[in-house]
N, C-alpha and C positions, 0 to 999 in steps of 0.2 A: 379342047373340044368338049362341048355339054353331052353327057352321057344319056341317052334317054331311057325311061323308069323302069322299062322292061329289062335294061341291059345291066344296072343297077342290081335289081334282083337275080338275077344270075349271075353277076359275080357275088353276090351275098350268100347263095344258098352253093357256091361254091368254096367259099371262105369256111363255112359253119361244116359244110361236109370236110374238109383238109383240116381244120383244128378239132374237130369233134372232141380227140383225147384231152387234148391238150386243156381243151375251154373244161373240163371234166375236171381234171386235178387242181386246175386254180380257182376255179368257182367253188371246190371243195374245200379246199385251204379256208378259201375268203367268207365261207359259210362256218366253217368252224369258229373262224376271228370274230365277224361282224354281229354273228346273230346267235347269243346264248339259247334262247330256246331250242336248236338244233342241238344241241349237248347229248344230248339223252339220244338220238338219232344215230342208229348204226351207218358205219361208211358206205357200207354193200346198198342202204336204201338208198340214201342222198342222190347216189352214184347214178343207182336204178333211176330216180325221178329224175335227174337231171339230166340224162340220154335221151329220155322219152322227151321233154321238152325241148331239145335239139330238134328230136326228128319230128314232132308237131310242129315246128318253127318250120320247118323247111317242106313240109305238105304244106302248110299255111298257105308260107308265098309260093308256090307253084300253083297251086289252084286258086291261088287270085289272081293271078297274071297268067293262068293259063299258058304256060311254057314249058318248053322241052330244054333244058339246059346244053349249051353250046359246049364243046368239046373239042381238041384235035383229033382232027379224020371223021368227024361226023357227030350226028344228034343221038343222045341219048337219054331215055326217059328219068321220072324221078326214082323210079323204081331200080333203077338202075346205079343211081345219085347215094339210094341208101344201103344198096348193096355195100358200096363201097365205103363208104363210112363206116358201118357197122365192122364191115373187114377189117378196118383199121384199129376196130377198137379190140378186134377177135386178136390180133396179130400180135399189140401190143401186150394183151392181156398175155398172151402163149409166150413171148417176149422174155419174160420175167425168169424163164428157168430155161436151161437147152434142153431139159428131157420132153416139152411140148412145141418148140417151134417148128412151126407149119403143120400139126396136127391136122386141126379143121382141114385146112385145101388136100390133104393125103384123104380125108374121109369123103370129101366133097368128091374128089375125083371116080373114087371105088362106087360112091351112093350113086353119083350120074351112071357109072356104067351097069349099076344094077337095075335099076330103073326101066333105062333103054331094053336089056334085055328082058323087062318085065311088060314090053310093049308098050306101056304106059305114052298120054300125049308127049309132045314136044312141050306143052306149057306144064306138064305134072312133072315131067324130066328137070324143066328148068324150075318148079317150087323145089322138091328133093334137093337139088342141087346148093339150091338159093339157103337152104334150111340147112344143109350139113355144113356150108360153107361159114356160118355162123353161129352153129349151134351151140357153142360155150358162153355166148355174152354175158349168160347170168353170170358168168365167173368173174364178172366185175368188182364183184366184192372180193373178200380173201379166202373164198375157196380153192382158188388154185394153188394158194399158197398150203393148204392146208389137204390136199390131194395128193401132195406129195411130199408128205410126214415118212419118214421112216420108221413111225408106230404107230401104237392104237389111237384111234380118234375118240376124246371121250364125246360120251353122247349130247354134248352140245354140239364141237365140230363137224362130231358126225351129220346133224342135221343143217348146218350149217352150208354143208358140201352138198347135202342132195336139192336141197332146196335151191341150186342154181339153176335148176328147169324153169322153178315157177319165178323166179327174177327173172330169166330169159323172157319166158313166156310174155309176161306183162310187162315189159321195157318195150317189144313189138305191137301190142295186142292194141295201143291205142291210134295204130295206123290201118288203117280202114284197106289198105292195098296189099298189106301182109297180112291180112286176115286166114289164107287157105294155110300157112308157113308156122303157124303160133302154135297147131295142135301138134305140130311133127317137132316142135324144139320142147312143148312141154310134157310129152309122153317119151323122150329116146334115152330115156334109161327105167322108163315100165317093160317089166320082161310081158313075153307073151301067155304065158299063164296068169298075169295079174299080179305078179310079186314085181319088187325094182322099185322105185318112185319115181314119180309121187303115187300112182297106182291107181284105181278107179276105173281104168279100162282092160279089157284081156282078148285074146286074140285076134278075131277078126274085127271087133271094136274098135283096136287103134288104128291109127291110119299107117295106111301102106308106105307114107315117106318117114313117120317112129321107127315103124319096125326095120325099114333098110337104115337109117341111119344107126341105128341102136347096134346091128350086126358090124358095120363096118367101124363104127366108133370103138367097137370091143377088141376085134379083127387089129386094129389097126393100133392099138392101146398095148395089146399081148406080145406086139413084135417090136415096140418099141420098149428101149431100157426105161429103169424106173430108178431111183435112190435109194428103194428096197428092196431090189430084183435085177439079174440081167432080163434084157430081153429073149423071149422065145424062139425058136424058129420058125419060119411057116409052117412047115411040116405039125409041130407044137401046137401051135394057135389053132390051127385046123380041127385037132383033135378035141382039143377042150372045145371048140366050138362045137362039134359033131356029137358030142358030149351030152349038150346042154340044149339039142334040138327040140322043141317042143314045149319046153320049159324057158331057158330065156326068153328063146331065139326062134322066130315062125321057121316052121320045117321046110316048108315052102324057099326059102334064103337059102338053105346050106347049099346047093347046087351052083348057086350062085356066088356065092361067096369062093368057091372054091374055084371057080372061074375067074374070078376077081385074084384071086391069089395068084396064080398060073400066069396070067398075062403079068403080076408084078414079079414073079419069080425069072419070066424068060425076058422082059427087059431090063432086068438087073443085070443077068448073065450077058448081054447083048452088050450091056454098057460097061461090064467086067473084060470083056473081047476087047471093045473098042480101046478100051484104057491101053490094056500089053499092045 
């Protein structure tokens, strides 16, 4: 049976969303082989441009065909299409070590609840969410690998690791529908006094989805072990967070954060019961 051209595109831009990684590492392979001018080109950029040109492939054809991608159980937007894409590529990158998988969706989860209790819309609830859910992309390159050194980072790595805001940043930033999401992945590790990086904003400047993501990316980092630390306790985390009120972290968050804690602390215990 002939497919018609609309149906065509949707299975394309479902194809492109499901390999996303994949088309990544072997286009990288194949760019290293084919084309020596790329030599001199770090892996972390290639990476970088070649995401971005996925997810401008697949805005392309949606808004030329004017489509909502078909789905089991119902329609769901494009924006939706790159959530999950980008997940995939958050997923695998966290993949790589067991002291990061599932990160992001542990932060995503705390940022939506901080959110909500900040009143905030339904559609700022869901950027925050959208935004911590993938906020490490820039870690495409070998920062992650390099995040979790058991020593000092000399001051190349060092900037090699902060600088996966501003790869994040601009791997989103040429999608026209992620445009509100790009300031809250390229400020969440600017403290709220203006120190952190990349830096350039300070308290009420940055946006209110940096600063919850930043709290709970930390939050959520303290209590997780590390290859040069055990993990802290809640109790722990709390304190150093409580700590640094003002100075990393809007003061305004710790209330909440602590609330965030609490509800993780008594369904822990809940699912500690259920176990025995």
């Amino acid at each position: 049976m002939e497919l018609a051209h609309n149906d065509i595109v949707k299975r394309l831009i479902r194809r492109l969303e499901d390999a996303s990684y994949d088309l990544l590492e072997e286009w990288l392979a194949e760019m290293r082989e084919s084309q020596p001018q790329f030599a001199a080109v770090a892996d972390d950029e290639l990476k970088s441009w070649m995401y971005s040109l996925i997810l401008r492939i697949i805005q392309f054809l949606g808004e030329q065909e004017q489509i909502t991608v078909l789905r089991t159980g119902g329609l769901v937007d494009l924006k939706q299409v790159f959530y999950e894409a980008a997940t995939q590529i958050v997923e695998a990158i966290e993949a790589q070590t067991e002291y990061t998988v599932g990160h992001c969706r542990r932060v995503r989860e705390s940022a939506g609840k901080m959110a909500a209790m900040l009143n905030l819309t339904d559609e700022q609830i869901e950027d925050v969410e959208y935004a911590a859910g993938i906020h490490n992309i820039g870690l495409i390159n070998d920062a992650q690998r390099l995040y979790l050194e058991p020593r000092k980072l000399s001051d190349d790595e060092l900037k090699r690791v902060r600088n996966h805001c501003v790869v994040g940043a601009e791997m989103l930033r040429p999608i026209e529908f992620l445009s509100n999401i790009v300031p809250m992945i390229l400020y969440h590790h600017t403290h709220y006094d203006g120190s952190g990086y990349p830096g350039g904003l300070k308290g009420e400047q940055l946006p209110m989805g940096a600063r919850i993501i930043h709290i709970c990316d930390a939050f959520h980092a303290m209590i997780s072990p590390r290859p040069y630390r055990a993990a802290l306790s809640i109790e722990q985390a709390l304190l150093e967070i409580d700590r640094s009120a003002g100075k990393q972290f809007d003061p305004k968050l710790i209330p909440l954060i602590h609330a965030v804690a609490q509800e993780i602390t008594i369904s822990a215990k809940t699912q500690s019961e259920v176990a025995e």
